[in-house]
BALOTI-239687 format. One line per field, with one value per residue (C-alpha): residue number from 1; residue in three letters; x, y, z. Coordinates in nm, 4 decimals, always signed. Example, Ala and Ser with C-alpha at 12.3 -4.5 7.8 and 13.67 -1.06 7.14 Angstrom:
// BALOTI-239687
i	[1|2]
aa	[ALA|SER]
xx	[+1.2300|+1.3670]
yy	[-0.4500|-0.1060]
zz	[+0.7800|+0.7140]
END
This chain:
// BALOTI-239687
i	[1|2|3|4|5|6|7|8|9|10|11|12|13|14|15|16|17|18|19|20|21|22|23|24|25|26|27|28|29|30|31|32|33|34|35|36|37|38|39|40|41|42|43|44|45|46|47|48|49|50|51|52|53|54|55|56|57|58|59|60|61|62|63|64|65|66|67|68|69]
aa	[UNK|UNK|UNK|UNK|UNK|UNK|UNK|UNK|UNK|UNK|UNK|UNK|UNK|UNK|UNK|UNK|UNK|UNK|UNK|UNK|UNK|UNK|UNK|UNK|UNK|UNK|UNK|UNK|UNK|UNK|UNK|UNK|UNK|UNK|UNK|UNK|UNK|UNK|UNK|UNK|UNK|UNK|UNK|UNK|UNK|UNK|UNK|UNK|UNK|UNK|UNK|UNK|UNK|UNK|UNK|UNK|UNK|UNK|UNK|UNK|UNK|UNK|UNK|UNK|UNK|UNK|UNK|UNK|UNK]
xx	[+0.0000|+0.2275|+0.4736|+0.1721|+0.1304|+0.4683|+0.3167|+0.2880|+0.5324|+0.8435|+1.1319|+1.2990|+1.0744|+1.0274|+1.4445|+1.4923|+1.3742|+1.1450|+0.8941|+0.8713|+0.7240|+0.5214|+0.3871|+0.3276|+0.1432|-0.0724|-0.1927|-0.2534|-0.5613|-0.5304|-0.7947|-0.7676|-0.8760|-0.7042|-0.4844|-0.1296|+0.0876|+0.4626|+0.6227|+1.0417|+1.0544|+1.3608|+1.4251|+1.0687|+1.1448|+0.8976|+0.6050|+0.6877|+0.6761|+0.3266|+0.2142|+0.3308|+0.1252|-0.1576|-0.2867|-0.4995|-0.3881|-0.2732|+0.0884|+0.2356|+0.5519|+0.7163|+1.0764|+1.2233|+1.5616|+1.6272|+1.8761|+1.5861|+1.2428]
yy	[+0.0000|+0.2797|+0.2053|+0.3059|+0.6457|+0.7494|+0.7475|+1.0817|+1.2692|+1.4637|+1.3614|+1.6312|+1.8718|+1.5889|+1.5356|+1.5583|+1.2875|+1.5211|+1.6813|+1.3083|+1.1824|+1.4808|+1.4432|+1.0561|+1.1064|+1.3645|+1.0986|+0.8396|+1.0648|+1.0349|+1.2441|+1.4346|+1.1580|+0.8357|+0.6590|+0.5285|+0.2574|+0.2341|-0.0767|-0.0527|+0.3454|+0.3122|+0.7193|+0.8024|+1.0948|+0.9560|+0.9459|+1.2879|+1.3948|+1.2342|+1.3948|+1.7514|+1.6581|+1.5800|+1.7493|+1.5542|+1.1953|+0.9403|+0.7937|+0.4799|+0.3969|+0.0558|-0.0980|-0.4376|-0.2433|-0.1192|+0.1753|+0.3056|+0.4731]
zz	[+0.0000|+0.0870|-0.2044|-0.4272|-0.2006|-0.3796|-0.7021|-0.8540|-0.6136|-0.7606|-0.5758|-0.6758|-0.5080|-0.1992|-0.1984|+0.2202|+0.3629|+0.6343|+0.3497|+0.1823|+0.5308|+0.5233|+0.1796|+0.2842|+0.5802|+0.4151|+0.1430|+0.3712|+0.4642|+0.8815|+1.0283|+1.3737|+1.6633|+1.4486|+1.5455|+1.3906|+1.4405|+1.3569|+1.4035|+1.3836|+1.5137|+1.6226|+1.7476|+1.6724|+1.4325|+1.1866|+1.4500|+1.5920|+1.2164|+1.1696|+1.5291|+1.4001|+0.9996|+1.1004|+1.4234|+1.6644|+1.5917|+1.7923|+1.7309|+1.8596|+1.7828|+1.8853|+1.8309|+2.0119|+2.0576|+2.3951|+2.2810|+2.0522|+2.1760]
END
């Protein structure tokens, strides 16, 4: 599913990595009051990016390494 989300967008115009997560998270149509799931955050950097995109979801992010969240 989310490799098909890319379709359409300019890399060029999306080159850092922080505006293609934005662009991402904006097509996967999250509403205010969802909820999201990411499984392997490691830092969390992608589901403090998705908590600043799309204002009023829910993010949980999970990783089996100790050193990560």
């Amino acid at each position: 599913m989310l490799r098909g989300m890319w379709a359409g967008v300019d890399r060029g115009r999306w080159g850092d990595k922080e505006s293609r997560y934005a662009e991402l998270f904006r097509r996967l149509r999250l509403r205010s009051g969802g909820v999201a799931l990411e499984v392997g955050c490691g830092t969390g950097g992608a589901s403090r990016l998705l908590a600043q995109v799309v204002e009023g979801v829910r993010v949980i992010g999970v990783d089996p390494s100790r050193l990560a969240v």
